[in-house]
N, C-alpha and C positions, 0 to 999 in steps of 0.2 A: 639278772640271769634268767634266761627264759628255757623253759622245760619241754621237752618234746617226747610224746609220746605213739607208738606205734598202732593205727587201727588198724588191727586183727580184720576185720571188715571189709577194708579196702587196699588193705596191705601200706598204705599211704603214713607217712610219720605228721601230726598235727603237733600245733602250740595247745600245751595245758593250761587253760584257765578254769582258774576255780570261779565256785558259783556263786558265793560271798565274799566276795573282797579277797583280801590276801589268808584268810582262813580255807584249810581243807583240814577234811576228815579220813578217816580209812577204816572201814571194818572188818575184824579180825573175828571172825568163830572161832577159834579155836590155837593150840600149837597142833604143828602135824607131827605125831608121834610115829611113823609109821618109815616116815623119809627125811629127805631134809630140809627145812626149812625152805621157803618159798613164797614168794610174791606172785 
């Protein structure tokens, strides 16, 4: 399955690849208490 994501940048949709192998990360500061949830 290959994952596409949108640059903001270029307005252009690219292929996700991660930068180790089949591992990705995501960092999260926080819950947003304020609204709703979001990515």
């Amino acid at each position: 399955m290959t994952l596409f994501v949108k640059n903001t940048l270029t307005g252009k949709s690219e292929e996700f690849k991660p930068l180790k192998g089949n591992n990705v990360g995501m960092y999260v500061c926080g819950p947003t208490v304020y609204d709703s949830a979001h990515l």
